[in-house]
N, C-alpha and C positions, 0 to 999 in steps of 0.2 A: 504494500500500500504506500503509495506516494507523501510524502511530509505535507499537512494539513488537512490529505482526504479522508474521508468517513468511508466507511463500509457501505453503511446503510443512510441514503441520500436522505429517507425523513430524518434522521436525526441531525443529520446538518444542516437541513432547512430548520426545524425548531429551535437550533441552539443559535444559531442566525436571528430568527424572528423573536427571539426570547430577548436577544443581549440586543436589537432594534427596541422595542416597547420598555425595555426596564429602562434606554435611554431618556424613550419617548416620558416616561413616568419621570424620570427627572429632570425632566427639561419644566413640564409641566407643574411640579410640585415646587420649584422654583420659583416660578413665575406664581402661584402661590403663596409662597412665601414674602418674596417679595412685595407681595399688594396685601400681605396680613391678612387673609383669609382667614375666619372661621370654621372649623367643622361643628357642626351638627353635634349636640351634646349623647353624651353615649356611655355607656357602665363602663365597656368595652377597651380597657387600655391601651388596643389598640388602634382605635380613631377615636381616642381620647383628644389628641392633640397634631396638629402637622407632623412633629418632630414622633409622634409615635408611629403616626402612619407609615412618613419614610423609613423608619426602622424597621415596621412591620413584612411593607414589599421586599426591600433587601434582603430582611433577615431569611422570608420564605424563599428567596430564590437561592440562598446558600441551603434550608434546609431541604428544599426538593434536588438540589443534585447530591446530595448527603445520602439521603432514601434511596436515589437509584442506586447509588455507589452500591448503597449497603445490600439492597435486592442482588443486584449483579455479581456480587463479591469482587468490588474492583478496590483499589487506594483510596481511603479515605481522602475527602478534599481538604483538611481540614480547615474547616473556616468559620468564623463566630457567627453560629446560627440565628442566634438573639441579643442582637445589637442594646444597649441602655439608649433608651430613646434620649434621656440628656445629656446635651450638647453633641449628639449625632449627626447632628446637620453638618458641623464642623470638618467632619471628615466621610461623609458619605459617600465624597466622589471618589477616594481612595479605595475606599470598601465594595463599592460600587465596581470598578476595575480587578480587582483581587477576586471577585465572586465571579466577573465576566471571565478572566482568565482559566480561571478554576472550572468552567462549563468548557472549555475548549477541548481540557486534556483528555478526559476519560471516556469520551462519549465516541473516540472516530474506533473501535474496534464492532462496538456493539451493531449485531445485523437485525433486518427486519423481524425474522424467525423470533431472535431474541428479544424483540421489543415487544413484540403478538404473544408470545408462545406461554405465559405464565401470567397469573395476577395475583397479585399481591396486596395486603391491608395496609392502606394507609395507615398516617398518624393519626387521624379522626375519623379513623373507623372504614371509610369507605373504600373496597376494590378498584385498584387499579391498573393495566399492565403500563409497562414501563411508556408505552407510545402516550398513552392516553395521561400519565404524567409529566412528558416533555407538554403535550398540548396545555397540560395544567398549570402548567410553569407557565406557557405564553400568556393564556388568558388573566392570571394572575394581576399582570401591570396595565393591561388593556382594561381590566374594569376597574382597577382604582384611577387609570387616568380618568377613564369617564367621568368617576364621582367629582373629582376633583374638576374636570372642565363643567360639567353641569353647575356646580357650587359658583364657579367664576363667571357661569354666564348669570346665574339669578342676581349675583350682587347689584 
């Protein structure tokens, strides 16, 4: 296999469209930030606050390629799964980067067979095979941007 190629071409379209939309979520959560946005009050520590939200997508895009690692028995990524939402903003772009890197490595041997062929429990209970977790990883930053642009168009 050639330096950069995947095996199995969905998985290098999702880890593409993954490390796309986690951008896209940051660019968005920014802009955000920047105009001092509220969220919507919530129990939920994690859209408690800006700085927990960002914490929260990050943190889930290190924990789903952690899960697959671990389904697949490959090297762990190791990468801080659950960021302290304070003062996270601080270095999110760094983290951000470190998590994007970390999806590049493990993911070019795995083939289709292997992404279909077994499912697995998630951390919250629900079955998944591995495909159907890369997609769950994409959708992830694609429906917090939404929240987040919806909140910036009502203000």
């Amino acid at each position: 296999m050639a330096p950069g190629s995947y095996e199995y071409g969905g998985a290098r379209a999702l880890v593409a469209l993954h490390a796309e939309h986690l951008r896209k979520f940051m660019e968005t959560w920014r802009r955000a930030d920047n105009q001092g946005l509220g969220l919507p009050a919530s129990a939920n520590p994690n859209y408690a606050s800006r700085e927990g939200l960002l914490a929260h997508v990050l943190g889930c895009a290190a924990r789903y390629l952690t899960w697959i690692c671990e389904k697949l028995e490959l090297p762990e990524p190791n990468l801080e799964e659950c960021p302290d939402p304070g003062g996270f903003a601080a270095r999110a772009d760094e983290y951000l980067e470190d998590v994007l890197a970390a999806w590049e490595r493990p993911l070019r041997g795995v083939t289709e067979e292997t992404a279909d062929s077994r499912v697995y429990e998630s951390w919250w209970g629900v079955p998944y095979c591995i495909d159907a977790m890369l997609e769950h990883a994409v959708m992830h930053p694609i429906r917090h941007t939404y929240q987040l642009e919806e909140l910036l168009v009502r203000r």
